[in-house]
KEKOL-233182 format. One record per residue (C-alpha): residue number from 0; x, y, z; residue in three letters. Coordinates in nm, 3 decimals, always signed. Layout:
BEGIN
{nr=NUM&xx=X&yy=Y&zz=Z&rest=ala} $
...
END
This chain:
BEGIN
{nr=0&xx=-0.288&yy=-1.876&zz=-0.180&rest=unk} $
{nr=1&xx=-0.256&yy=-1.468&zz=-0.295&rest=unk} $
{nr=2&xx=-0.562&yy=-1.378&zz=-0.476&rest=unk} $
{nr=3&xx=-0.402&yy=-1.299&zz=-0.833&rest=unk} $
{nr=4&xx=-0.658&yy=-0.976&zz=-0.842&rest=unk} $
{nr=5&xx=-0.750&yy=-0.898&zz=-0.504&rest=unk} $
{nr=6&xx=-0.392&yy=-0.891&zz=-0.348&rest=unk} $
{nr=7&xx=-0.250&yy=-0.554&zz=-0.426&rest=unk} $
{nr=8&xx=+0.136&yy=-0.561&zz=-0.432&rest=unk} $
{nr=9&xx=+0.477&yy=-0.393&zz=-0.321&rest=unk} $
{nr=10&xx=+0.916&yy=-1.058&zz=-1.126&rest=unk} $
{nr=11&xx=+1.139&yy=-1.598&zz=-1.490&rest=unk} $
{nr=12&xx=+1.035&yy=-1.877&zz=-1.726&rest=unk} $
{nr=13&xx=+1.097&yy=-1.739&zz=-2.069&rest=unk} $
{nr=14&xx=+1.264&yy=-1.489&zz=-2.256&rest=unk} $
{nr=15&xx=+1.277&yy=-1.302&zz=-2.578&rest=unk} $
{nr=16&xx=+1.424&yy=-1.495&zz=-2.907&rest=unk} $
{nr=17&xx=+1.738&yy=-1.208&zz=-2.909&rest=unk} $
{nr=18&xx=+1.811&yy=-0.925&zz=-2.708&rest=unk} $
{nr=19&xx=+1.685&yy=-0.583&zz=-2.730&rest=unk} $
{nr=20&xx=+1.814&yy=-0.242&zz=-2.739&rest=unk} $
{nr=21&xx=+1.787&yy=-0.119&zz=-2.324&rest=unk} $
{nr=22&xx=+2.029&yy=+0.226&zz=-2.362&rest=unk} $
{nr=23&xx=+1.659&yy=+0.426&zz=-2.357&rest=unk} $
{nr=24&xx=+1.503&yy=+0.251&zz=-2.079&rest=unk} $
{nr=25&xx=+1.425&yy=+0.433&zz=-1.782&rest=unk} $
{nr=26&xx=+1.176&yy=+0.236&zz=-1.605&rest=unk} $
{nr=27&xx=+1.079&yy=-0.147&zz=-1.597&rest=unk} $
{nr=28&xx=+0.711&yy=-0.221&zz=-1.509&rest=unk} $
{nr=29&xx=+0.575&yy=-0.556&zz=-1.399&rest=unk} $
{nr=30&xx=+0.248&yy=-0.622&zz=-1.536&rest=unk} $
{nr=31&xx=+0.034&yy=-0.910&zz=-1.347&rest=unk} $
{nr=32&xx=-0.255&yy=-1.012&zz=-1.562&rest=unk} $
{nr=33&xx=-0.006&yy=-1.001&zz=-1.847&rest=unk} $
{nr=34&xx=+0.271&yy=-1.198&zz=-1.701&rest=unk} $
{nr=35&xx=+0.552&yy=-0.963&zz=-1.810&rest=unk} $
{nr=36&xx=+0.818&yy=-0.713&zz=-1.770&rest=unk} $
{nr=37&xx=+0.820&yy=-0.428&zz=-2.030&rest=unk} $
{nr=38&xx=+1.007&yy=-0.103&zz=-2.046&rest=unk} $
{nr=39&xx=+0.956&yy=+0.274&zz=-2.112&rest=unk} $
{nr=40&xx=+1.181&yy=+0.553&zz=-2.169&rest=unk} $
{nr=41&xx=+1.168&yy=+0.866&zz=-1.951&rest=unk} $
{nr=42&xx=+0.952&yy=+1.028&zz=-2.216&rest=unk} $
{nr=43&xx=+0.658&yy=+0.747&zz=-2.218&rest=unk} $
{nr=44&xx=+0.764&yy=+0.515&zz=-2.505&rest=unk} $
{nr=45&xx=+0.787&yy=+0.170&zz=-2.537&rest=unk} $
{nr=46&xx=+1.149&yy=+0.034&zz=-2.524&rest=unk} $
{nr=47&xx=+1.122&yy=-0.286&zz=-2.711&rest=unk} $
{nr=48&xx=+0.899&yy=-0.586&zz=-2.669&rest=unk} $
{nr=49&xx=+0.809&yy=-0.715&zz=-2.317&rest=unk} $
{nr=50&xx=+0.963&yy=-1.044&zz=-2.146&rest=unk} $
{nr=51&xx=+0.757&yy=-1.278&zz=-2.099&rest=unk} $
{nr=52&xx=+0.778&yy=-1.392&zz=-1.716&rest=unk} $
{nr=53&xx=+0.578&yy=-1.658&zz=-1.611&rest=unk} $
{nr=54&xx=+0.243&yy=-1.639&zz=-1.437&rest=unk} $
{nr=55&xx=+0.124&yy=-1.444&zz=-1.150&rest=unk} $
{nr=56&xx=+0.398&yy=-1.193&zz=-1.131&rest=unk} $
{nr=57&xx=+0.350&yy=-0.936&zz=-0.847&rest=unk} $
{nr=58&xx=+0.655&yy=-0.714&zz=-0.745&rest=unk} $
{nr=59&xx=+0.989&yy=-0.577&zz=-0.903&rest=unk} $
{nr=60&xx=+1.296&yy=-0.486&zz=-0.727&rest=unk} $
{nr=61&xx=+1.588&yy=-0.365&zz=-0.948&rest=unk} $
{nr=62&xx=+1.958&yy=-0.473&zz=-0.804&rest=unk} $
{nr=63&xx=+2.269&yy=-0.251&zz=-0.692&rest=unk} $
{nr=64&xx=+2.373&yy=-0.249&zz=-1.117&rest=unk} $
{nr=65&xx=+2.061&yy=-0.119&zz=-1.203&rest=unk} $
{nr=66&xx=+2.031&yy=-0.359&zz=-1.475&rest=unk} $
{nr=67&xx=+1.963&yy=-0.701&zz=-1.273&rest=unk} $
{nr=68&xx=+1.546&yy=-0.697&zz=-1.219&rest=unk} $
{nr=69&xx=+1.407&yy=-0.947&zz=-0.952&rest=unk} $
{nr=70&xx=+1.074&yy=-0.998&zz=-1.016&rest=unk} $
{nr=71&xx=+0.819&yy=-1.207&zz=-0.754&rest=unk} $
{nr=72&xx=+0.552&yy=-1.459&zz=-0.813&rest=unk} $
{nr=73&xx=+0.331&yy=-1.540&zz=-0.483&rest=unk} $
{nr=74&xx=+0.128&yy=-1.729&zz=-0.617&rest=unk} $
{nr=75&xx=+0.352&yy=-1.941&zz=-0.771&rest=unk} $
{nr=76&xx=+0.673&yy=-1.954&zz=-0.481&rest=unk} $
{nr=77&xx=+0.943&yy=-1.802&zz=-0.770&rest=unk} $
{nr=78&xx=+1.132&yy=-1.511&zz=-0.789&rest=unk} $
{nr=79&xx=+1.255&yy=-1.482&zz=-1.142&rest=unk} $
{nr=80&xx=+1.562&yy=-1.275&zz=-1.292&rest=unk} $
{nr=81&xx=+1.545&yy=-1.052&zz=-1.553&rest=unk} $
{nr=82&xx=+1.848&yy=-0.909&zz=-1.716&rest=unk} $
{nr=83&xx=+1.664&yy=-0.584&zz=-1.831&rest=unk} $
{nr=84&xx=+1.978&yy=-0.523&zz=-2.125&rest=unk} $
{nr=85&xx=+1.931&yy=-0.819&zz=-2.281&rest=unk} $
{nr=86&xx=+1.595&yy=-0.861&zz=-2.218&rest=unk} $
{nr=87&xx=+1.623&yy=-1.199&zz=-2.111&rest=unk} $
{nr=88&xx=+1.503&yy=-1.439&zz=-1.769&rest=unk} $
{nr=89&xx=+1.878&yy=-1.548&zz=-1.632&rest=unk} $
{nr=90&xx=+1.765&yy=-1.698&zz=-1.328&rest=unk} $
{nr=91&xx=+1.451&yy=-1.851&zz=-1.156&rest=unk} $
{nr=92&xx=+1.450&yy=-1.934&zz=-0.757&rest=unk} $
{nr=93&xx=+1.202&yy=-2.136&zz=-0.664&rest=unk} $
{nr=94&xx=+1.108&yy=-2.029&zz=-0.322&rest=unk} $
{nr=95&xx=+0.899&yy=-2.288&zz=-0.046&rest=unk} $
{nr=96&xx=+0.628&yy=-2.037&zz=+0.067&rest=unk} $
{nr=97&xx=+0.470&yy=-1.702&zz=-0.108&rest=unk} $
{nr=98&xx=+0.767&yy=-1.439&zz=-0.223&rest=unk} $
{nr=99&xx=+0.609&yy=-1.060&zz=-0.262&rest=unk} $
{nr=100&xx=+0.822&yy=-0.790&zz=-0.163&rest=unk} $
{nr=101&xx=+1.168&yy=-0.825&zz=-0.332&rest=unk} $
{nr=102&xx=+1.550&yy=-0.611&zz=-0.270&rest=unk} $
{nr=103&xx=+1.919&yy=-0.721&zz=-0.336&rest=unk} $
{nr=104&xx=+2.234&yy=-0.665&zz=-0.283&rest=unk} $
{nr=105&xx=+2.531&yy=-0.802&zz=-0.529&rest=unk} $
{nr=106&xx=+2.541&yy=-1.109&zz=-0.338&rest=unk} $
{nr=107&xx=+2.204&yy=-1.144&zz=-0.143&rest=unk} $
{nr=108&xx=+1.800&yy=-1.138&zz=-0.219&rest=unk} $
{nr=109&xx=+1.564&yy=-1.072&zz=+0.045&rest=unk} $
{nr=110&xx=+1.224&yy=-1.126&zz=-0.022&rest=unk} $
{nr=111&xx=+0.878&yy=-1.133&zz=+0.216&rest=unk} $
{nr=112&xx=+0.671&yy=-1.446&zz=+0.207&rest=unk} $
{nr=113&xx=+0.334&yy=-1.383&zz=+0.256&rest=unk} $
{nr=114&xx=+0.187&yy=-1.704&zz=+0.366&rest=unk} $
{nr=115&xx=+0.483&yy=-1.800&zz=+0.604&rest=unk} $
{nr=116&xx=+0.521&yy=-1.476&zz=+0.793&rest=unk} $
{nr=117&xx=+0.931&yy=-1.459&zz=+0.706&rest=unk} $
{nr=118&xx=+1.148&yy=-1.263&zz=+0.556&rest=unk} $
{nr=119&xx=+1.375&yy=-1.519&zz=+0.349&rest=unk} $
{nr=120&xx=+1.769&yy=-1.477&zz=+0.207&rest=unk} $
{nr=121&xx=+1.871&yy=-1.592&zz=-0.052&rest=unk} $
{nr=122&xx=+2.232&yy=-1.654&zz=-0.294&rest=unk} $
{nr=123&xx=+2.198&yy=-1.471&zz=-0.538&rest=unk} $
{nr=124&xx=+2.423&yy=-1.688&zz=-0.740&rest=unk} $
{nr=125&xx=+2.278&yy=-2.000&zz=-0.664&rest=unk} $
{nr=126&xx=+1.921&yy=-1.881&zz=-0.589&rest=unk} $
{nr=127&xx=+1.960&yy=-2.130&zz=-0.255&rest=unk} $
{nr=128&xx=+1.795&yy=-2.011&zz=+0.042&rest=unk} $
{nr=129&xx=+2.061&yy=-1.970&zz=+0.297&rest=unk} $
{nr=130&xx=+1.832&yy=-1.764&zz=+0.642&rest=unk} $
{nr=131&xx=+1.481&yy=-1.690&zz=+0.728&rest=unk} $
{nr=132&xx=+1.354&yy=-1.481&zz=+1.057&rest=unk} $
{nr=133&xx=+0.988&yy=-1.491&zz=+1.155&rest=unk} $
{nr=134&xx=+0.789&yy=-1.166&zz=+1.140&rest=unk} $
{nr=135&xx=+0.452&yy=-1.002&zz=+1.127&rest=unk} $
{nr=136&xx=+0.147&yy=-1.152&zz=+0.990&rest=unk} $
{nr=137&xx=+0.116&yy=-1.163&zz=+0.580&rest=unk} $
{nr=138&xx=+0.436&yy=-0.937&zz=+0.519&rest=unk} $
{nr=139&xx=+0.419&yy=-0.739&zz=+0.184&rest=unk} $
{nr=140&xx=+0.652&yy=-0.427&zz=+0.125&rest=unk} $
{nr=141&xx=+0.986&yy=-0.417&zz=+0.186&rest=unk} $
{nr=142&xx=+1.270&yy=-0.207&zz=+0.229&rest=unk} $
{nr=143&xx=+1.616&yy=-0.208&zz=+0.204&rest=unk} $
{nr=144&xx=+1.892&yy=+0.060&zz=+0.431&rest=unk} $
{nr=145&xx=+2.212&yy=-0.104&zz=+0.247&rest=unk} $
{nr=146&xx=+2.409&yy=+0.129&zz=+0.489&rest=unk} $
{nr=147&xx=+2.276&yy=-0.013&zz=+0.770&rest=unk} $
{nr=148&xx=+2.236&yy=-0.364&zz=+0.696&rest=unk} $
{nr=149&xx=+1.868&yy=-0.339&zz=+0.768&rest=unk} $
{nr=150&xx=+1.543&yy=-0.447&zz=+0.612&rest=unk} $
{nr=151&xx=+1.202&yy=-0.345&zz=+0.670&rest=unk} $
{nr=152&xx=+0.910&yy=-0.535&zz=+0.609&rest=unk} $
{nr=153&xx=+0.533&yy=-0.388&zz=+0.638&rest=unk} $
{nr=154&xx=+0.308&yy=-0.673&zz=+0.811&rest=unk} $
{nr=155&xx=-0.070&yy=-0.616&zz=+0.658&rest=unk} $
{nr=156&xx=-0.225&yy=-0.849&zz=+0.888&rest=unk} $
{nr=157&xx=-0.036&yy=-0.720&zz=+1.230&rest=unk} $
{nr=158&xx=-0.046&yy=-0.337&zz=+1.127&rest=unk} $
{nr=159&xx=+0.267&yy=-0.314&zz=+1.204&rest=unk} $
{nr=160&xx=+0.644&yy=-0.275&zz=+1.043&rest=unk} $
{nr=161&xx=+0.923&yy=-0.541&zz=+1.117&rest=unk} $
{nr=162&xx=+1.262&yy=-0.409&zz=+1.178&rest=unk} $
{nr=163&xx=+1.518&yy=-0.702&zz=+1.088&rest=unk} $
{nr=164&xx=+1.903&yy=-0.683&zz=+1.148&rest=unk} $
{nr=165&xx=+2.060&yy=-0.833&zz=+0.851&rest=unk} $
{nr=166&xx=+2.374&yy=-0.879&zz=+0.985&rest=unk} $
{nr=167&xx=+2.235&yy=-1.134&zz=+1.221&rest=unk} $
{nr=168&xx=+1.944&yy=-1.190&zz=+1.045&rest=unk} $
{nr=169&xx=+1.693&yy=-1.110&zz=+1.351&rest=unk} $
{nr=170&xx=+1.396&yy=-0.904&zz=+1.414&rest=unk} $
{nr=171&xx=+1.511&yy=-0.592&zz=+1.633&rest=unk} $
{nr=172&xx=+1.194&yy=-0.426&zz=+1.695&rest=unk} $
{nr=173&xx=+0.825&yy=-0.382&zz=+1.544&rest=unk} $
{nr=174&xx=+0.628&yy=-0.088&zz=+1.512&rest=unk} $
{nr=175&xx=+0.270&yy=-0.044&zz=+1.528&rest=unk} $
{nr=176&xx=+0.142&yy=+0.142&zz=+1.246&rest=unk} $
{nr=177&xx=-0.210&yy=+0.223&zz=+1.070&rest=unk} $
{nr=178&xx=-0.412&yy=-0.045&zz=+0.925&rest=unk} $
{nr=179&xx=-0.305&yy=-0.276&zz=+0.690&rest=unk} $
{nr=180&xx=+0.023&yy=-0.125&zz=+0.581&rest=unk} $
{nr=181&xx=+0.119&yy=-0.241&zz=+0.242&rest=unk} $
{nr=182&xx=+0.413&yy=-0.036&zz=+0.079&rest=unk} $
{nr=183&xx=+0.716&yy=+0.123&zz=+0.237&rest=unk} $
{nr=184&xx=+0.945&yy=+0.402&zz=+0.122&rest=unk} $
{nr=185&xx=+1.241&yy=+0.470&zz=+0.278&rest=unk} $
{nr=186&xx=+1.441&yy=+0.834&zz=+0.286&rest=unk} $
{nr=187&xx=+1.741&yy=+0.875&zz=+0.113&rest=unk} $
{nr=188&xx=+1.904&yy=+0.913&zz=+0.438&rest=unk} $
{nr=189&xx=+1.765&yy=+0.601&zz=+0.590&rest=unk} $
{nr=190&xx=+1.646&yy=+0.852&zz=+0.867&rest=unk} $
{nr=191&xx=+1.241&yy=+0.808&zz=+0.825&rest=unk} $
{nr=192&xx=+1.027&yy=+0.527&zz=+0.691&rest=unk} $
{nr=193&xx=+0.728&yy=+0.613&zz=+0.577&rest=unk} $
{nr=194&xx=+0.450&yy=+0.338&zz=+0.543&rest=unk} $
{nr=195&xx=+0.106&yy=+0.318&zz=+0.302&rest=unk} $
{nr=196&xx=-0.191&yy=+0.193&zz=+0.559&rest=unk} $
{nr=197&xx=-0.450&yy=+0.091&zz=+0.312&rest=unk} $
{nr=198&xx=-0.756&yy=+0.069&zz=+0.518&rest=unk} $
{nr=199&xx=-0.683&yy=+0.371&zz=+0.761&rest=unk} $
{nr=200&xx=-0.550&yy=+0.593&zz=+0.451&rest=unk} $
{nr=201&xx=-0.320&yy=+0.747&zz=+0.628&rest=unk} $
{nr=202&xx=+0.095&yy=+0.758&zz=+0.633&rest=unk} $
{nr=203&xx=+0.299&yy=+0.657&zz=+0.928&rest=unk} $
{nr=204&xx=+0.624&yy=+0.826&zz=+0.963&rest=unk} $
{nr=205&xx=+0.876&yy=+0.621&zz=+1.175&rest=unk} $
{nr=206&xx=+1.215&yy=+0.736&zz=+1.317&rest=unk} $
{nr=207&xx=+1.423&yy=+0.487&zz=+1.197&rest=unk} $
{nr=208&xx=+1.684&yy=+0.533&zz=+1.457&rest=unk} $
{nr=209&xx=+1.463&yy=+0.505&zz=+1.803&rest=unk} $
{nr=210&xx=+1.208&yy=+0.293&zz=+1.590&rest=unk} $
{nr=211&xx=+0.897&yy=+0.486&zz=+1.692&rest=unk} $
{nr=212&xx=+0.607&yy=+0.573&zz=+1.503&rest=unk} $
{nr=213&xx=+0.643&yy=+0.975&zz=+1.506&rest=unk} $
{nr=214&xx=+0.381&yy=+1.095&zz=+1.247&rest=unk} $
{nr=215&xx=+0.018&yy=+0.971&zz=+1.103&rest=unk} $
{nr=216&xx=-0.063&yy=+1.208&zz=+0.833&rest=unk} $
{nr=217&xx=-0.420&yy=+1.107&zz=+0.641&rest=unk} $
{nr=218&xx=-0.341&yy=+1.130&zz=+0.278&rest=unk} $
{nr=219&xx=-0.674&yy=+0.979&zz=+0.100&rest=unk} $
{nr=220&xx=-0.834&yy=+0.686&zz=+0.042&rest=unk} $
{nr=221&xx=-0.644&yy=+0.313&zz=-0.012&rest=unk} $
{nr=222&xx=-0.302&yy=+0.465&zz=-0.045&rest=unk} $
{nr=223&xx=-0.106&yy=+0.160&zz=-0.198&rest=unk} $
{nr=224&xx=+0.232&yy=+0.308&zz=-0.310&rest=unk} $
{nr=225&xx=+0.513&yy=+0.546&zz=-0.163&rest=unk} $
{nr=226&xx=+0.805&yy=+0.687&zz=-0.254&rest=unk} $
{nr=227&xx=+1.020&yy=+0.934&zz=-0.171&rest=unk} $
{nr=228&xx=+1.248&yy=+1.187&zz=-0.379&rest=unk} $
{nr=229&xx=+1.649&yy=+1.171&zz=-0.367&rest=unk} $
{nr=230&xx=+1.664&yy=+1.488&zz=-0.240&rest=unk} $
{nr=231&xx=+1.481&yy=+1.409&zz=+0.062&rest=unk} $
{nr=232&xx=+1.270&yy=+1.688&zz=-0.016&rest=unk} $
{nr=233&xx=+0.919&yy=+1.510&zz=-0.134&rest=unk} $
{nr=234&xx=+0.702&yy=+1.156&zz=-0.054&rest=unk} $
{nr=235&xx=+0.461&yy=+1.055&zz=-0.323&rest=unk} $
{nr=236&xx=+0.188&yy=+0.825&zz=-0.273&rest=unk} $
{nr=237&xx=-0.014&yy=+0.624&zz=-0.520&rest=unk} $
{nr=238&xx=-0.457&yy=+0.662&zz=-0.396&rest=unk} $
{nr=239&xx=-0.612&yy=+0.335&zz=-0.553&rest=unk} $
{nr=240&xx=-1.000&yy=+0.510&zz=-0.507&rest=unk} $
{nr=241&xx=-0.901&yy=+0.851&zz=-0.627&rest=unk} $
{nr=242&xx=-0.694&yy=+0.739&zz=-0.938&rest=unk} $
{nr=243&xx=-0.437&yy=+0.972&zz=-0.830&rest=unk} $
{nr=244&xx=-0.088&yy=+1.055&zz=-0.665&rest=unk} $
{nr=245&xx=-0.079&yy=+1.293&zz=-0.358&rest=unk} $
{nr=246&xx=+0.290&yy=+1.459&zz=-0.340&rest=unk} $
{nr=247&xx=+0.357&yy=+1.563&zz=+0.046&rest=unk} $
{nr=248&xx=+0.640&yy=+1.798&zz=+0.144&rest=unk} $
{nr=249&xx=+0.857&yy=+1.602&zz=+0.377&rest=unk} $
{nr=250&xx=+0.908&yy=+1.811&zz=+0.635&rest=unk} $
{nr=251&xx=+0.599&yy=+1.951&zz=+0.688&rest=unk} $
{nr=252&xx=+0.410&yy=+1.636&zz=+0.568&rest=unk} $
{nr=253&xx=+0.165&yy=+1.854&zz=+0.432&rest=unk} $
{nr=254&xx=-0.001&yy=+1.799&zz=+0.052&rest=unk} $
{nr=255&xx=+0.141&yy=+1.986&zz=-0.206&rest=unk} $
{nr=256&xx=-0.045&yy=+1.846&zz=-0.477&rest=unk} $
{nr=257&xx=-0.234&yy=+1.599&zz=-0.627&rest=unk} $
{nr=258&xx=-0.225&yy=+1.484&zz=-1.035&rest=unk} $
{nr=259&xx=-0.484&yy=+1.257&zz=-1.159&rest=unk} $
{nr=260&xx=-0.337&yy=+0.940&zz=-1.358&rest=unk} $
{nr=261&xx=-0.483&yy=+0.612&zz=-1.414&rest=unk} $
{nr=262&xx=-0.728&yy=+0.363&zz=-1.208&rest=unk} $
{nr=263&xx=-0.634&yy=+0.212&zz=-0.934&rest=unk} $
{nr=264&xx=-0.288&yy=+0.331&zz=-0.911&rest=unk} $
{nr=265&xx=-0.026&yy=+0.084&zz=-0.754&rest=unk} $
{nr=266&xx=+0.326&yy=+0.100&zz=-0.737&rest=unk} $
{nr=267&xx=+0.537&yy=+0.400&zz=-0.799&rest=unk} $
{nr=268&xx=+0.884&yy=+0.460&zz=-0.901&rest=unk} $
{nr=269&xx=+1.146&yy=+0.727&zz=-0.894&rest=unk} $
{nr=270&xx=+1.387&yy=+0.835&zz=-1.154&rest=unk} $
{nr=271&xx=+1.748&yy=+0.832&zz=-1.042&rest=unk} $
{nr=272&xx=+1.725&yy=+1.243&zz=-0.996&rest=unk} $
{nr=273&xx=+1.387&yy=+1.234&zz=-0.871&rest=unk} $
{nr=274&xx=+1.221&yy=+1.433&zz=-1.139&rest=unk} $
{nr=275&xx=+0.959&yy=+1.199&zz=-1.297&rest=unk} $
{nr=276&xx=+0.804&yy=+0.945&zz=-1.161&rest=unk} $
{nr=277&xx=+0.636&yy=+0.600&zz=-1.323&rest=unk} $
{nr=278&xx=+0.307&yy=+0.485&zz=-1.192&rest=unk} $
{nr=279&xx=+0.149&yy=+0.163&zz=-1.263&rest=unk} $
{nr=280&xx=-0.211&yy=+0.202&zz=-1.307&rest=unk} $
{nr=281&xx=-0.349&yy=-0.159&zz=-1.210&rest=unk} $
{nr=282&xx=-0.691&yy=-0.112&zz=-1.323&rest=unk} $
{nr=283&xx=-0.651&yy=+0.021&zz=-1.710&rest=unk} $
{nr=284&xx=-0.355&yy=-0.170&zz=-1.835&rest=unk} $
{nr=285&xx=-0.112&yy=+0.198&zz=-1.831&rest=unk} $
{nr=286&xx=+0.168&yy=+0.349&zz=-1.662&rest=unk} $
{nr=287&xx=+0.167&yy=+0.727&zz=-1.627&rest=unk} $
{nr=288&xx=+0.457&yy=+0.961&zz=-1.599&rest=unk} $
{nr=289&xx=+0.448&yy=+1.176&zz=-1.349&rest=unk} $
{nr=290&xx=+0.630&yy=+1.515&zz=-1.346&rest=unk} $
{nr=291&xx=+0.740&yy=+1.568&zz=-0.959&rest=unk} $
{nr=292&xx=+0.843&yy=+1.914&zz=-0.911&rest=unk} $
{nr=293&xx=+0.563&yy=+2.036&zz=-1.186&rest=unk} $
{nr=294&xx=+0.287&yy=+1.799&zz=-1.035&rest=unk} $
{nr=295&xx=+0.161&yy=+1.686&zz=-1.355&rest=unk} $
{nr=296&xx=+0.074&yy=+1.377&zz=-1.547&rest=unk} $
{nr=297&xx=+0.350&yy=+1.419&zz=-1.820&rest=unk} $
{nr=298&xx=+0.198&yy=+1.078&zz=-2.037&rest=unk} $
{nr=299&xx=+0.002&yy=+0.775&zz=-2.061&rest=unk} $
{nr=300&xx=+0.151&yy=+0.451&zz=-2.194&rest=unk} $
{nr=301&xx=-0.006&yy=+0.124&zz=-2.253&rest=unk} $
{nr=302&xx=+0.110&yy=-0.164&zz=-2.047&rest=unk} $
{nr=303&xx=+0.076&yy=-0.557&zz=-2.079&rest=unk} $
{nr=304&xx=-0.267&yy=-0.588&zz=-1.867&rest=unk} $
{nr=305&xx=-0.246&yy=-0.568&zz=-1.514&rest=unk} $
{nr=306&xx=+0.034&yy=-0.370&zz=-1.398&rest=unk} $
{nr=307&xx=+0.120&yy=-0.349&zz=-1.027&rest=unk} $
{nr=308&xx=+0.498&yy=-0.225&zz=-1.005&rest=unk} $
{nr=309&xx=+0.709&yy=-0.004&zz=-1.086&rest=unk} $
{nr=310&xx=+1.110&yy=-0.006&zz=-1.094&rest=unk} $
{nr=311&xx=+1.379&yy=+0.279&zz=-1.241&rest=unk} $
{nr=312&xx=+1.669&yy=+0.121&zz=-1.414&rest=unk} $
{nr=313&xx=+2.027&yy=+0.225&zz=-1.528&rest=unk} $
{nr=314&xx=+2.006&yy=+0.397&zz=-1.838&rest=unk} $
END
């Protein structure tokens, strides 16, 4: 099984006594040592108590509302729902292998299990598995081209990215990449992939549309997160050994900056305009906000101990 503190990510079994107030949440973070979800506003504050989730928790995906949270547990073969307005677990889909990367659709979940080397669907009414496709070895990130009907999943153990057709839920094509890619951010065009290769601490770039690697760029050391801006116009990337995010320009894939934040920064997420970004600082239990076009560290929140992921909600 997933090392619970070893395996760096991409989250239920109980809830909060009422609901809470979620019109000032802007981001939901999944905290693993903690074993919750809790929420921050776009200025850095605490939005209410966290939901308890269950053990284990690794990865958060937020669905097409921006309100339903999907929240996977390796370790423990769930994926559990999280309702992030009333703060409370709706569903929990027990899955037979090792869920980790999570994205939706209204009707479908796709998530990548780690031990089985699959990418699984799922109802996301019933929680019922309902397709699987073979991939690479120990899949991790995914991510999701809704306008294309196409997933991509980043294979640590192959270095290499999976290309799956979700129409007819088959693998068109893999791409060899750096080693051991872990995250994957897509461009708001679904043009370019770009992919975080741990151990060779680089980027790939990937053409999306002849599904060829067509840039490395070396960005520092253990880059673990990636995202890019809505605009198309910037690619951030958490560096676990540095404590920091690099922000590239994408088009000349050259650093623009770098802002310090916590230790061992993990996941990253985007505001809806692009202009802040949440980063889950693994190693020292906080989430910093991240000013994007400044390329500053606007705060410092705690978090429930542990967090790994980061996902922007509707406000």
């Amino acid at each position: 099984m997933i090392s619970a503190r070893r395996l760096a990510a991409v989250a239920v079994l109980f809830a909060l006594a009422g609901p809470a107030r979620a019109d000032g949440a802007a981001f939901a973070i999944v905290s693993q040592a903690g074993a919750a979800v809790s929420f921050l506003t776009a200025k850095g504050e605490a939005d209410g108590e966290p939901v308890a989730v269950g053990e284990v928790p690794a990865s958060i995906a937020a669905g097409p509302d921006g309100r339903t949270l999907y929240v996977s547990h390796p370790d423990r073969g769930r994926i559990s729902v999280v309702d992030a307005v009333t703060r409370r677990v709706t569903a929990t889909f027990q899955i037979d292998g090792s869920p980790f990367g999570v994205a939706a659709t209204d009707e479908r979940v796709y998530a990548t299990d780690w031990t089985n080397n699959r990418l699984v669907r799922i109802d996301a009414l019933t929680g019922a598995s309902d397709g699987a496709v073979g991939i690479g070895k120990s899949p991790a990130g995914l991510a999701f081209d809704a306008r294309r009907a196409r997933a991509y999943s980043a294979d640590r153990e192959s270095d290499a990215v999976s290309v799956i057709d979700l129409t007819r839920m088959a693998v068109v094509g893999s791409v060899r990449v750096g080693r051991a890619p872990f995250a994957l951010g897509l461009s708001p065009d679904g043009a370019r992939l770009y992919v975080a290769n741990v151990q060779s601490g680089d980027l790939s770039v990937i053409d999306t549309d002849t599904r060829r690697e067509v840039r490395r760029v070396k960005v520092g050391r253990m880059p673990y997160g990636v995202a890019a801006t809505p605009d198309g116009m910037r690619i951030l990337v958490t560096l676990q050994e540095e404590g920091a995010v690099v922000i590239l320009d994408a088009a000349a894939f050259e650093p623009l900056g770098r802002v310090k934040v916590g230790k061992y920064p993990e996941g990253v997420a985007l505001s809806p305009d692009g202009a802040t970004a949440a980063v889950a600082n693994w190693f020292d239990d906080s989430v910093s906000l991240v000013d994007v076009a400044a390329m500053k560290e606007l705060s410092k929140s705690d978090a429930p101990a542990g967090p790994r992921n980061a996902a922007a909600i509707a406000p």
